[in-house]
C-alpha positions as CSV (number, residue, x, y, z in Angstrom):
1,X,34.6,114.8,134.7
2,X,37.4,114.8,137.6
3,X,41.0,114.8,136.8
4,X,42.1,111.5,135.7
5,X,45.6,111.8,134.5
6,X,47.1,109.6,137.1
7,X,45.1,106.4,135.9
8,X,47.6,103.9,134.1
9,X,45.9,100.6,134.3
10,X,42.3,99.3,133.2
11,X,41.9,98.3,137.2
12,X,42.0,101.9,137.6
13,X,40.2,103.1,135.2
14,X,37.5,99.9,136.3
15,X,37.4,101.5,140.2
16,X,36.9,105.0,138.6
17,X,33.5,103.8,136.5
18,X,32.6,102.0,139.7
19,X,33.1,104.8,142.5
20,X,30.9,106.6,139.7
21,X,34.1,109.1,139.3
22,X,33.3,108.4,135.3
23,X,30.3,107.1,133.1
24,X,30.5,104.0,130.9
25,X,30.8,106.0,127.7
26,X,34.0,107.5,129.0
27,X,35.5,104.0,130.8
28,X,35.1,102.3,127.4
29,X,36.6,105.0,125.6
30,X,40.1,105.4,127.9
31,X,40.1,101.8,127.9
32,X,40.6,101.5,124.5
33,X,42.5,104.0,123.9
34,X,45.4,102.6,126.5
35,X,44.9,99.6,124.5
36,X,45.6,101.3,121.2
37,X,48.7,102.9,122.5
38,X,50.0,99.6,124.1
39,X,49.9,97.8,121.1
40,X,51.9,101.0,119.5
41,X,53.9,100.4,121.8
42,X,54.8,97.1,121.7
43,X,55.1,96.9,117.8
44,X,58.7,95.6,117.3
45,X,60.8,98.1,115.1
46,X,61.0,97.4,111.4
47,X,63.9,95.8,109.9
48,X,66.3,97.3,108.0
49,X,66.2,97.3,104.5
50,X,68.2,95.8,102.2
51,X,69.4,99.1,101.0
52,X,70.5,99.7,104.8
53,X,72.2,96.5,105.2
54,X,74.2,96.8,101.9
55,X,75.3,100.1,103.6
56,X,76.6,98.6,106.7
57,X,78.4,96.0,104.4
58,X,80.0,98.5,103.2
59,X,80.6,100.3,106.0
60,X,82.4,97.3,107.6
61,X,84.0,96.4,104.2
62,X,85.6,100.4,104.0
63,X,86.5,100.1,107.9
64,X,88.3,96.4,107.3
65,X,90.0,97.7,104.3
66,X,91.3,101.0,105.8
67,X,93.0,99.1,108.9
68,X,94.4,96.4,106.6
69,X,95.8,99.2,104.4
70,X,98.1,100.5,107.5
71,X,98.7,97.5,109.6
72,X,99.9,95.4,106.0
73,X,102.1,98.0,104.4
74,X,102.9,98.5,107.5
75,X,104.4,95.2,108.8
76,X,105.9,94.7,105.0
77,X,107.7,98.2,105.1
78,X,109.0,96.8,108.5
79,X,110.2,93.4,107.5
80,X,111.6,95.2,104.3
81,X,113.9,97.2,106.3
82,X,115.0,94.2,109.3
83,X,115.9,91.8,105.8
84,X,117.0,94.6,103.9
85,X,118.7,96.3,106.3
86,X,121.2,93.8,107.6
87,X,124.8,94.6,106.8
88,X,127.3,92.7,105.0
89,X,130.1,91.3,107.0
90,X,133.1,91.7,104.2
91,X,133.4,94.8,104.8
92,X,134.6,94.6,108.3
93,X,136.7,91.6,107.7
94,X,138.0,93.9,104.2
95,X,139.1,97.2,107.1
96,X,141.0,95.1,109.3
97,X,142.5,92.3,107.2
98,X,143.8,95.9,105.6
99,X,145.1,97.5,108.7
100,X,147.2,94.7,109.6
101,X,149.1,94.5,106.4
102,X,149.3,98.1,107.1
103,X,151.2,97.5,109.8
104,X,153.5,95.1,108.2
105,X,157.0,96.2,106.3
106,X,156.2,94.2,103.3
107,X,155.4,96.8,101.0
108,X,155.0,94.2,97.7
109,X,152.0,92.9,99.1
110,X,150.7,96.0,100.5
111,X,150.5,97.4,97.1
112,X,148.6,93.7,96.0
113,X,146.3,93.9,98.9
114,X,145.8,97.5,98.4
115,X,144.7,96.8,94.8
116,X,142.7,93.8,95.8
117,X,141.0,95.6,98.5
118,X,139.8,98.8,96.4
119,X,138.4,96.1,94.0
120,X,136.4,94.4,97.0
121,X,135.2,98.3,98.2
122,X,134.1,98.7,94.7
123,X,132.3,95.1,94.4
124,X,130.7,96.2,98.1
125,X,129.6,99.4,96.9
126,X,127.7,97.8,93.7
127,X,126.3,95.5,95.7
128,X,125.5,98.2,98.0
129,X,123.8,99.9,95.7
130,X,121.7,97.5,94.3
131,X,120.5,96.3,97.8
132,X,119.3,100.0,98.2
133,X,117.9,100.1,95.1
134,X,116.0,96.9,95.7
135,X,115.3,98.5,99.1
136,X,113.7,101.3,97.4
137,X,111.6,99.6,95.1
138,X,110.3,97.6,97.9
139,X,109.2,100.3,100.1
140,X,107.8,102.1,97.1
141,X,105.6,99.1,96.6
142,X,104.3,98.6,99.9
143,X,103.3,102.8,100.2
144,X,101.1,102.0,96.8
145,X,99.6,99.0,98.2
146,X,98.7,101.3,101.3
147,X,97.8,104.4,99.0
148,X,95.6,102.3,96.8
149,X,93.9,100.6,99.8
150,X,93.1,103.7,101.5
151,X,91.6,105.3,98.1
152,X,89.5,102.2,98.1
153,X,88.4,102.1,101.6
154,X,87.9,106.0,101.4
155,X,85.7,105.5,98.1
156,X,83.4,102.9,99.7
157,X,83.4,104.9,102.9
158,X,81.8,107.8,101.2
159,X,79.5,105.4,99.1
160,X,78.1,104.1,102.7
161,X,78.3,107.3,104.3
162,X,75.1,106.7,106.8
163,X,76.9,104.0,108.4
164,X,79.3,104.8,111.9
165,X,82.0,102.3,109.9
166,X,82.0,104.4,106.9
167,X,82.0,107.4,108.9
168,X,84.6,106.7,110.7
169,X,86.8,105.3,108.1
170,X,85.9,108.5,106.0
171,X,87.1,110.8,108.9
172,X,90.2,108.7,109.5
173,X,91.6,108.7,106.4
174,X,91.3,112.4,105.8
175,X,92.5,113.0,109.1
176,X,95.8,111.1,107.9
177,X,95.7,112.2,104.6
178,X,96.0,116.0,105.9
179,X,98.7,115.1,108.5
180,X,100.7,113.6,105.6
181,X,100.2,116.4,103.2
182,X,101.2,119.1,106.9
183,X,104.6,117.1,107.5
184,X,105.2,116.3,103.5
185,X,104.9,120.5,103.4
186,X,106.6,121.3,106.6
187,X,110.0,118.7,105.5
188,X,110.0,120.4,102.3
189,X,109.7,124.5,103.9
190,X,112.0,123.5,106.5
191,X,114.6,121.1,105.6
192,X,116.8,118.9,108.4
């Protein structure tokens, strides 16, 4: 039998038997066996299982949750800050109402306005301090919603580990997690 490697159709392999190049035996045996492997061939792939698709649910659950654990803490922690952050006019109008009676040579109601205005510092100070305070509290708040988002995410991430989804949610937050824990470390070996 000649070399017959090159033949990729049953045409060829139908000229072959004909030129006398192979017998009948071998024709009907390489034509079925091109037919075998084109019908392995054109098999669609299986489907993923249910076990498969649960993963990639999760995947894209872990992945959803880790971006909504930085972008909303995030945007509250910001919003926290533009509300809380705005300063309280009084005090300016307090400063100079003061140093123009400072300027004046009526010393009776400088020592009035003087008392007057230590009891308005004191008043902005309290209230100073429990805007801070609620400040505080709100920031706090928003970094445990992020911190308990993350753990979540992380968790489901590692449950669906074969997905790319949970992969890469898995590899993010660690990633972050260890940059946190570096500068956390770094502020508190080398303080400002």
């Amino acid at each position: 039998m000649q070399d017959i490697s090159n033949v990729s159709s049953e045409d060829e392999l139908l000229q072959l038997r004909n030129e006398g190049k192979i017998s009948e035996d071998e024709y009907e045996e390489l034509r079925s066996a091109m037919r075998k492997s084109t019908k392995l061939d054109v098999e669609p792939p299986l489907a993923p299982t249910g076990k498969a698709k649960s993963k990639r649910k999760l995947g894209k659950i872990a992945f959803t949750l880790m971006l909504t654990g930085f972008i909303l803490p995030a945007l509250g922690c910001g919003l926290t800050v533009i509300i809380g952050g705005v300063q309280t006019e009084p005090t300016l109008i307090g400063v100079q109402e003061y140093r123009k009676l400072t300027n004046s040579t009526n010393t009776g109601n400088l020592r009035q306005y003087e008392q007057q205005f230590e009891q308005r510092v004191d008043e902005l100070k309290r209230a100073t301090e429990a805007k801070r305070n609620a400040l505080v509290a709100m920031l706090a708040a928003w970094f445990f919603l992020c911190v308990a988002l993350e753990i979540v995410a992380f968790a489901l991430g590692v449950i669906a580990w074969p997905d790319t989804f949970a992969k890469a949610t898995v590899v993010t937050i660690s990633s972050i997690t260890v940059l946190v824990l570096l500068f956390a470390f770094l502020t508190v070996v080398f303080p400002l």
